[in-house]
C-alpha positions in Angstrom: -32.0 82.6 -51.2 -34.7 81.1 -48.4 -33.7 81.8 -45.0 -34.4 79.4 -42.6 -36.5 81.4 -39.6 -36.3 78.7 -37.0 -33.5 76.8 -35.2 -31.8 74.3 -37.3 -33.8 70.7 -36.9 -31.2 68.2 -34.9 -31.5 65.4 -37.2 -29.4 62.1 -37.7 -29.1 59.3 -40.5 -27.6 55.4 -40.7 -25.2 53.9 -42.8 -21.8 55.1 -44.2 -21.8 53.5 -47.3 -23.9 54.0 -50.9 -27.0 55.6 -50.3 -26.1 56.1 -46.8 -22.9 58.2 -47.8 -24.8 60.0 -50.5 -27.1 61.2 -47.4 -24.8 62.1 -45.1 -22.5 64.3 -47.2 -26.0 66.1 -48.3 -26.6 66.5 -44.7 -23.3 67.8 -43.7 -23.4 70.3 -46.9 -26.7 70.9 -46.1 -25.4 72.2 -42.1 -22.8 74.3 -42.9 -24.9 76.9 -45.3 -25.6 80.1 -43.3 -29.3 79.3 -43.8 -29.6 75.9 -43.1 -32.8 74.1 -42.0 -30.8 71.2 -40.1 -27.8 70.0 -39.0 -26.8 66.7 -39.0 -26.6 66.1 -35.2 -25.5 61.9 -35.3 -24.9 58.9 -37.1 -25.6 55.6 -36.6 -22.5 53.5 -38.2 -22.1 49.7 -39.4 -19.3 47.6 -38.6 -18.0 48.3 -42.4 -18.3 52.1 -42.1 -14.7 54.0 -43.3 -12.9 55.1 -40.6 -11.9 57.9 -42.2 -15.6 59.2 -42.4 -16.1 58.3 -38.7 -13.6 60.7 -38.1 -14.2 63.3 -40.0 -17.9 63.3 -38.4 -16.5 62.9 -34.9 -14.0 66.1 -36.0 -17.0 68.4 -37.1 -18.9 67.4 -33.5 -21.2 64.9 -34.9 -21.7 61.8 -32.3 -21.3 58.4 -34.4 -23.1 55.7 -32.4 -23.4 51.9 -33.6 -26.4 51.5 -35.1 -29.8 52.4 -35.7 -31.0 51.7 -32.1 -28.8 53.8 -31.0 -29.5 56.4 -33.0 -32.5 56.5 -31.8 -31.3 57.3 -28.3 -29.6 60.5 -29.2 -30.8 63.7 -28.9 -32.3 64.1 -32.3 -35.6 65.7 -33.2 -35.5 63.7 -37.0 -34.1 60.7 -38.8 -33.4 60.0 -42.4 -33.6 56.5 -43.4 -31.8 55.1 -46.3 -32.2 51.6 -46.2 -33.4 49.5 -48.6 -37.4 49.3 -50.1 -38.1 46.3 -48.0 -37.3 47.9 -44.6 -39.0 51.6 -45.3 -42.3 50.4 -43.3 -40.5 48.6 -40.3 -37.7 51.3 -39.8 -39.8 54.1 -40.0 -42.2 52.7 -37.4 -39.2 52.0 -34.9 -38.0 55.7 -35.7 -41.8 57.1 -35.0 -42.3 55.3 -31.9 -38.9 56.7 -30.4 -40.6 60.2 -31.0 -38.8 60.9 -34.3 -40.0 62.9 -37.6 -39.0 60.6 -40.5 -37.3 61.1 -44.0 -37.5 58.2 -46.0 -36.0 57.2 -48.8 -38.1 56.4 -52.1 -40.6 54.2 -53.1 -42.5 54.5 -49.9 -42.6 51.0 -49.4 -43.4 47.6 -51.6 -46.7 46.8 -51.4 -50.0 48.9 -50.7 -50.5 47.4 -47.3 -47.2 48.9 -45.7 -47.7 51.9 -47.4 -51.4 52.0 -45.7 -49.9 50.9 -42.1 -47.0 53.7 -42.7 -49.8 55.9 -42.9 -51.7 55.0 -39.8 -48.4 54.8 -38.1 -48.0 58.3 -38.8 -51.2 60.0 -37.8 -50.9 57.4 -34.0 -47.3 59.4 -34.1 -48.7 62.8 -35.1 -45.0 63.4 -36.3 -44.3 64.2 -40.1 -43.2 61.3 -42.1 -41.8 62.4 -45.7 -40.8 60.4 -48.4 -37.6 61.5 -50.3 -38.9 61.7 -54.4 -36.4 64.4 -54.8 -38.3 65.8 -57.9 -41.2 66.6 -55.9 -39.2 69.0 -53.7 -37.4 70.4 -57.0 -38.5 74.5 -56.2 -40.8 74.3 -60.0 -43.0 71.8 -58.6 -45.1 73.6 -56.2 -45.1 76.3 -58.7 -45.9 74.7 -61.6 -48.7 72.8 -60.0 -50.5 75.8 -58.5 -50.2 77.5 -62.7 -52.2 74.2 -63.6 -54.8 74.3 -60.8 -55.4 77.9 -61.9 -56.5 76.5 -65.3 -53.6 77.9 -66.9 -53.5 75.4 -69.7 -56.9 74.4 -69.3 -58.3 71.0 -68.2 -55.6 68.5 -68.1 -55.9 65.9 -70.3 -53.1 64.1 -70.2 -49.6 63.1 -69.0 -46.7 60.9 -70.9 -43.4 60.5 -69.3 -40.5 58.6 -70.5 -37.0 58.0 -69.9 -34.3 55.5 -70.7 -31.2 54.7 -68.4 -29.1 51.6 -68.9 -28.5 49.6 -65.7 -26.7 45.9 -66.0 -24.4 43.5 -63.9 -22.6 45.7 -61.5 -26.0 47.9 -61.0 -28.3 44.6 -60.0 -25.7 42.9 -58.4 -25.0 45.6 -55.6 -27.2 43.9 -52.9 -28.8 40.5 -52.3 -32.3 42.6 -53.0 -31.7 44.7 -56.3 -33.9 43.4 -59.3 -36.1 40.9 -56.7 -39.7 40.6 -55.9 -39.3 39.7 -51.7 -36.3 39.2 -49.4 -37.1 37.4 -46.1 -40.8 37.3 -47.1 -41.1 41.0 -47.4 -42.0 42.5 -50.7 -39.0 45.0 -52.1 -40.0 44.7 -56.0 -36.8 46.2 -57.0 -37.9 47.1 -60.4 -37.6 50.5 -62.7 -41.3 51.9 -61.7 -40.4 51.4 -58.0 -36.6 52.4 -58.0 -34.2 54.3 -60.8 -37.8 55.9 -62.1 -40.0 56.3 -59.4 -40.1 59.3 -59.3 -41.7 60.3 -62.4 -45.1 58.3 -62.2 -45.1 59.8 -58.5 -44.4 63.7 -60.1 -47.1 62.7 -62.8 -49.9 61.6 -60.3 -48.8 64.8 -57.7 -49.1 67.0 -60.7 -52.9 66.0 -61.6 -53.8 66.1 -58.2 -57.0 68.3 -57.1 -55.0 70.7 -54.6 -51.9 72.0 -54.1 -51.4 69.2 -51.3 -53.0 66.3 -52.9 -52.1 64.0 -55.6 -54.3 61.8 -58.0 -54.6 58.4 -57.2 -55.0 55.6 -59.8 -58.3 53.9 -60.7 -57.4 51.7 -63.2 -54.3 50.4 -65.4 -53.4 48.6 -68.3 -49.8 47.4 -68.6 -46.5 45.8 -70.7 -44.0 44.7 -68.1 -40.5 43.1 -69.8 -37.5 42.0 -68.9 -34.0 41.8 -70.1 -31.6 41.7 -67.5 -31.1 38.0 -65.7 -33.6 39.1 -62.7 -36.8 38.2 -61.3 -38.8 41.3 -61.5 -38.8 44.1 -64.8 -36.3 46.9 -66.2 -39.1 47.9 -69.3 -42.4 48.7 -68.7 -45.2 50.6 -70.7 -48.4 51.6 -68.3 -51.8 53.6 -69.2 -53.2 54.7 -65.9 -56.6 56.6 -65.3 -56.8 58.6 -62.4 -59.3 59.7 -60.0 -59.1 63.6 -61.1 -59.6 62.9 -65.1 -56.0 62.8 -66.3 -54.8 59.8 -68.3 -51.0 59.1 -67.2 -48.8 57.1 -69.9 -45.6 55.8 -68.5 -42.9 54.4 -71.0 -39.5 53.4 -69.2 -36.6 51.0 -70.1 -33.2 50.1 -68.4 -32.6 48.2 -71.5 -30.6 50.3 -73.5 -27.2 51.3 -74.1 -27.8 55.2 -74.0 -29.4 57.8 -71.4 -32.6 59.7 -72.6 -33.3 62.0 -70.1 -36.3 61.9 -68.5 -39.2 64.2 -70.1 -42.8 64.7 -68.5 -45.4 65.9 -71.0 -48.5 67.5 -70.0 -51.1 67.9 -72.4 -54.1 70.9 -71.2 -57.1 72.1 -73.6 -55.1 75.2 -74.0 -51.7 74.5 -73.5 -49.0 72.2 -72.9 -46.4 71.7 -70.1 -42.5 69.9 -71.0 -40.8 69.2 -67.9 -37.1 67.5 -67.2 -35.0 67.3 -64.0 -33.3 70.9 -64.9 -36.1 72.5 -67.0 -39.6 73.4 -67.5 -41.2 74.8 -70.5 -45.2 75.8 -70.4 -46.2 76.6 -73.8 -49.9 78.3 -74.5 -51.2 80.8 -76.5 -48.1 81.1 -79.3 -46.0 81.7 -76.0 -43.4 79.8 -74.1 -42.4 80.4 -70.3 -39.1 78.7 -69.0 -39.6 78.2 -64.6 -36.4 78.6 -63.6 -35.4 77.0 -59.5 -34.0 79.4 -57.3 -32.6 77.1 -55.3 -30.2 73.4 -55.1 -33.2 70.9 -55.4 -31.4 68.4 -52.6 -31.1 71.4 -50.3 -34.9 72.2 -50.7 -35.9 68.9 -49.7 -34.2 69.1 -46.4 -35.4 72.3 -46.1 -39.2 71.6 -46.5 -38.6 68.0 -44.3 -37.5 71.2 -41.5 -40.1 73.0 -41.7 -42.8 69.9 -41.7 -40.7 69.0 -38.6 -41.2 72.4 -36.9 -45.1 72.6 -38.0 -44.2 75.3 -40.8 -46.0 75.2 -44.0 -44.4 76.2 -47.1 -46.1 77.4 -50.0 -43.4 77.1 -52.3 -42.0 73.4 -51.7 -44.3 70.6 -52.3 -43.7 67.9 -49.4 -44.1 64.1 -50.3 -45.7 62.2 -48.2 -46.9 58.5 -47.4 -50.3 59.8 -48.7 -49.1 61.3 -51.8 -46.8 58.7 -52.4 -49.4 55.8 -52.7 -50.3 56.1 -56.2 -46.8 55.0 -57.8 -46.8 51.5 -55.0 -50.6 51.2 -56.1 -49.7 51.4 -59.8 -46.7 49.0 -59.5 -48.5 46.6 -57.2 -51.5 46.7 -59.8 -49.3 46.6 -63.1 -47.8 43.6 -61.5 -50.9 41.4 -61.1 -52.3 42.6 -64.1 -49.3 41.8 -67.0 -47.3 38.8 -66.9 -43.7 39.4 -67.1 -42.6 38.6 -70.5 -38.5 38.1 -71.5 -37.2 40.2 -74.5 -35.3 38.0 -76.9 -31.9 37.8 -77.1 -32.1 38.1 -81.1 -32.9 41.8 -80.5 -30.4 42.4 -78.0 -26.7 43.5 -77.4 -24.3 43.5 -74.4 -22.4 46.6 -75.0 -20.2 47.6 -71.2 -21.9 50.4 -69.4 -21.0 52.9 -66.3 -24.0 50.3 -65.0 -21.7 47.3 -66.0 -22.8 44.8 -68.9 -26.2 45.9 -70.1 -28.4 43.8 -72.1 -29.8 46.3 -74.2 -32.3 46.4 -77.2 -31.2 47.4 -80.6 -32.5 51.5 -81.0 -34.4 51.0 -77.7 -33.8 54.6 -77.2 -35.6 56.0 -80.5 -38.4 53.6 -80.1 -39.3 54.8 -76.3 -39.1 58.5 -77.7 -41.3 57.6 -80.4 -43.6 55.7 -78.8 -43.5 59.0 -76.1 -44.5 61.5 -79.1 -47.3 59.4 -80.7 -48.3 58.8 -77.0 -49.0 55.1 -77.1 -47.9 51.4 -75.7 -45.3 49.5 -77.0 -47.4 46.8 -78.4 -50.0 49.8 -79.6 -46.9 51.1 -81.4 -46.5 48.5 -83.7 -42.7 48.7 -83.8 -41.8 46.0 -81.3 -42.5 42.4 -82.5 -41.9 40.8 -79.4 -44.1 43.0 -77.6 -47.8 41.1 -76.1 -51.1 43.2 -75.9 -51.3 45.0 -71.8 -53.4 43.6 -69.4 -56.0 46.0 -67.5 -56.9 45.8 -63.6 -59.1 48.1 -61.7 -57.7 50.0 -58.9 -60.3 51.3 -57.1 -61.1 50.3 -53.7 -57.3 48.6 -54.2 -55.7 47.9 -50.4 -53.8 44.3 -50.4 -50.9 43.6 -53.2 -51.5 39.4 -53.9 -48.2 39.5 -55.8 -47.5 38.8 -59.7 -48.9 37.5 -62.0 -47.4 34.0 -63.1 
């Protein structure tokens, strides 16, 4: 078990409810190990915040201020911010001009442009700003990534991922901004490549980067963007991207389906192959297979390696996600976007069964075809097995700094 070698970071968070609960209990878990990293220090509430968490905080010693303004005034060397895509950029500037190291939540931000400005906010600051794509921090990462820059498996060739989680009614209609492209003339582009899965075109592109530190960025992509839910932006999307290291990155994910298929990265070398989920990875060369097992929570390695970025620590071990790093997935989305048209999946192919996400409107065997299309490693419309399916569209990504919105 790691053993923190530095005073715990004072660090605070906002909000009381949803994703601001989730990171406040982590937090307080987090603080009471014998070993922890940092110790959640104060809160900034909300007028609706439970009373009975306000005070259990106050109980425990934690000060709970009202709002994030005040939060800011406390004495607090970090703040995690777990507010919604469209305020990432705006938030985390307020937090780095107060003199605070910054946890934000994933995607980085909606559009290349605040990504880029969250970038030169953070170098004026010269404090760390992390982004929270929890798989990056999982304790294989790191490991895993330093077995493929050793050549392990060879060149890298490739990498598919998939995965299929049904989301409906109650899921998209949990905030004024979930499944929408802008709120207040901001861009959020709530859809599945910037929220629910994220994370995987970000772990592909960290995984074929050219160091330890650095991830690949994308030159070019070709994209299918669908959508079956009643919203504005997409919850099934098929992208090819071609990175600046070599590695051709296939993404095939769907929140149009009844069933879970858990997510499953696929990393083809000239001598090897790598199978990665959330809990397991499996590097297979040779006639041999190796399982990587963590040896520690992944959520308490991520606050761990944001305490350790916030004391000037490196960490061999724990990858750290950062605006930089992060870019990629926003630059993919963004260029998917103006590339493909958005086109609606027919009801005749469609069911409405009732979900833990609510009412999904889900495509008949979406599930199988995904996985399919995942082992043959092509589109949808490549596939051949969806009808309503329209050839992608290709874009060019290089030199790519100012998102101009979708495609009509």
């Amino acid at each position: 078990m790691p053993t923190a070698a530095f005073p715990p970071v004072r660090i605070g968070t906002v909000g009381l409810r949803n994703y601001g609960a989730y990171v406040c209990k982590l937090l307080e878990e987090h603080g009471r190990l014998s070993d922890a990293a940092a110790r959640l220090t104060a809160v900034g509430s909300t007028p609706n915040a439970p009373q009975e968490t306000v005070e259990r905080l106050r109980a425990a010693g934690v000060r709970v201020v009202d709002g994030f303004d005040a939060l800011l005034q406390e004495d607090i060397e970090a703040v995690w911010i777990p507010f919604p895509i469209d305020l990432h950029r705006e938030f985390t500037a307020k937090a780095l001009a107060a003199g605070k190291a910054v946890m934000c939540e994933k995607p980085v931000a909606g559009s290349v442009e605040e990504v880029d400005a969250m970038i030169a906010d953070a170098k004026r600051s010269d404090l760390p700003v992390a982004i929270g794509y929890q798989d990056i921090y999982h304790p294989t990462t790191m490991r895993l990534k330093k077995r493929l820059l050793s050549g392990e498996i060879g060149r890298l060739r490739s990498i598919v991922t998939h995965a299929a989680g049904p989301r409906g009614d109650a899921y998209y209609g949990r905030a004024p901004w979930c499944g929408k492209f802008r709120r207040e003339g901001r861009w959020v582009i709530d859809a599945i490549a910037n929220n629910a899965h994220a994370h995987e075109i970000n772990l592909a592109f960290f995984l074929a980067g050219a160091t330890p530190e650095r991830a690949a960025q994308p030159v070019s992509v070709e994209a299918e963007l669908y959508r079956s839910n009643p919203i504005e932006t997409f919850d099934t999307a098929a992208m090819r991207l071609e990175t600046d290291t070599g590695v051709s990155v296939l993404v095939l994910q769907t929140h149009a389906c009844e069933f879970f298929v858990d997510s499953l990265l696929v990393i083809e070398g000239e001598k090897g192959r790598v199978y990665r989920t959330r809990g397991l990875v499996v590097i297979e060369r040779e006639g041999s297979a190796e399982v990587l097992k963590a040896d520690e929570d992944a959520r308490h390695a991520m606050v761990r390696r944001f305490a350790q970025a916030v004391r000037g620590l490196p960490h061999s071990e724990i990858a750290l996600a950062t605006p930089e790093t992060s870019r990629g997935q926003v630059a993919a989305v963004n260029g998917a976007l103006e590339a493909a048209r958005i086109v609606e999946i027919p009801s005749a192919v469609k069911r409405t069964p009732k979900t833990l996400y609510g009412i999904c409107h889900a495509v008949v065997g979406m599930e199988a075809l995904l996985s399919l299309c995942a082992r043959r490693g092509v589109m949808f419309h490549e596939s051949g097995l969806f009808p309503w399916t329209v050839s992608p569209e290709r874009k060019t990504l290089r030199d790519y700094t100012r998102f101009s919105g979708p495609k009509a």
